[in-house]
C-alpha positions in Angstrom: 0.0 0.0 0.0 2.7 2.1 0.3 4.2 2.2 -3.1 0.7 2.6 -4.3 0.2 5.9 -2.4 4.0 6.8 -3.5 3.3 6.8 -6.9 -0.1 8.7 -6.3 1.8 11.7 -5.6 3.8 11.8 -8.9 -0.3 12.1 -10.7 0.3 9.8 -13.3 -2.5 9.0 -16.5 -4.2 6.0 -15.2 -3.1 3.5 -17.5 0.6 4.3 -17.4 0.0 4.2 -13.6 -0.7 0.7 -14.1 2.4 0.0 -16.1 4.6 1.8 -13.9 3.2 0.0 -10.6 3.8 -3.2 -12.1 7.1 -2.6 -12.6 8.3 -1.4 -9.2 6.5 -4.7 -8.3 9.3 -6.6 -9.9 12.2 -4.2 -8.5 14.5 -5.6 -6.1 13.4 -3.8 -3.1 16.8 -2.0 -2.5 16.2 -0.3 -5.7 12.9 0.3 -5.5 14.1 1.8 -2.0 16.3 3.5 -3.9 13.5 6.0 -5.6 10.8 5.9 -2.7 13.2 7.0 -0.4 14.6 9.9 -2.2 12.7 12.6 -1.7 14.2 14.3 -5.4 13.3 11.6 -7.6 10.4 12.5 -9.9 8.0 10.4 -12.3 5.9 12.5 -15.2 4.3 12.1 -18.3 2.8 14.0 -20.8 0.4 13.9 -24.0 2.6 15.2 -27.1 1.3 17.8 -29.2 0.8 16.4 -33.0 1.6 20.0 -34.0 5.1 19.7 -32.8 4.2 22.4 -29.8 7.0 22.5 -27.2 5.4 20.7 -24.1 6.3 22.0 -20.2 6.3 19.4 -17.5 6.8 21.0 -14.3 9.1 19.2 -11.9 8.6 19.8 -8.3 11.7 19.6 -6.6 12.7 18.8 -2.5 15.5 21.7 -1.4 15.8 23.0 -4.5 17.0 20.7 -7.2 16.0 17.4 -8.8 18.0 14.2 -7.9 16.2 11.8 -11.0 13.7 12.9 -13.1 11.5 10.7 -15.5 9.5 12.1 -18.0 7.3 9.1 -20.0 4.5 10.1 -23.4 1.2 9.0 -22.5 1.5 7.5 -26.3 2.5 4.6 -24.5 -0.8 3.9 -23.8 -1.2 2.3 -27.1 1.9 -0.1 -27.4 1.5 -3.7 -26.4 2.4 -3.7 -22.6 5.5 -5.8 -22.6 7.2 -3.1 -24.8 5.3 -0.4 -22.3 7.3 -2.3 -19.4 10.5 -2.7 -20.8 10.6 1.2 -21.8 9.3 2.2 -17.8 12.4 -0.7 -16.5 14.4 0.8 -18.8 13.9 4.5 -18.0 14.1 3.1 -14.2 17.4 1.8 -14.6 18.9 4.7 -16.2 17.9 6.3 -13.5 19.1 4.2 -10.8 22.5 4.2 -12.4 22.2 7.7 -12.7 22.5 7.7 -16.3 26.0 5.7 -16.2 27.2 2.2 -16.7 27.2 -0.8 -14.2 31.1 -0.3 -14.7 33.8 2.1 -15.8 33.1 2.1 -19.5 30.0 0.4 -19.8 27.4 2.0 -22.5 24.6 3.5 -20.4 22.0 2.1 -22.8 23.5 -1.3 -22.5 23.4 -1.3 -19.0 20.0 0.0 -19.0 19.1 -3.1 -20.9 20.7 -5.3 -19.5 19.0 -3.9 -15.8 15.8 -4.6 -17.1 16.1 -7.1 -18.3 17.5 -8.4 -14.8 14.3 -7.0 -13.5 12.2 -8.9 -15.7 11.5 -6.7 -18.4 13.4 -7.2 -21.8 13.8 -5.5 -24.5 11.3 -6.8 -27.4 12.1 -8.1 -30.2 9.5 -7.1 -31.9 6.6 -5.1 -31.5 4.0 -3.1 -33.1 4.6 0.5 -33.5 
């Protein structure tokens, strides 16, 4: 119950709610300590603008500054939810390596990957776009 009324703070569209709950679900709990307990990190999304309009998510920030920040399109709502997951694990992982590798010199996308798949969550591959 506590996750759940985490994530209610961050005001999510209901269906990528869903996604995003399900995949703290599979976190290892120090990682998904990790976010809950820092009082910086922020979850957002936002409906493009099919005329290319630039969009403004605002970002509330604790003392000042933003520790993680992850900003998802609510266009996700109409891709086939394994490819959903894997882009939310995938986001969540960049952000719990703080956009960096597992090790000196790894690629930050292929750690990211790599992460969630770990968590559960792997990269398609295929899907419908």
């Amino acid at each position: 119950m506590a996750l759940v009324n985490w994530l209610d703070g961050f005001g999510l569209d209901v269906s990528i709610r869903a996604h995003v709950l399900m995949v703290l679900t599979t976190l290892p709990h120090d990682v998904r300590s990790d976010f809950t307990s820092d009082a910086a990190f922020h979850l957002s999304d936002y409906e493009p603008s099919p005329l290319g309009y630039q969009v403004r998510v605002n970002i509330p920030t604790a003392r000042g500054s933003v520790s993680r920040s992850i900003v998802l399109k609510r266009t996700l709502r109409h891709r086939e939810p394994d490819f959903v997951r894997w882009v939310i694990a995938h986001e969540l992982a960049h952000a719990h390596l703080r956009n960096a590798g597992r090790f000196p010199g790894e690629d930050p996308e292929r750690a990211a990957d790599a992460l969630a798949a770990q968590w559960g969550h792997p990269k398609p591959t295929t899907w419908r776009w």
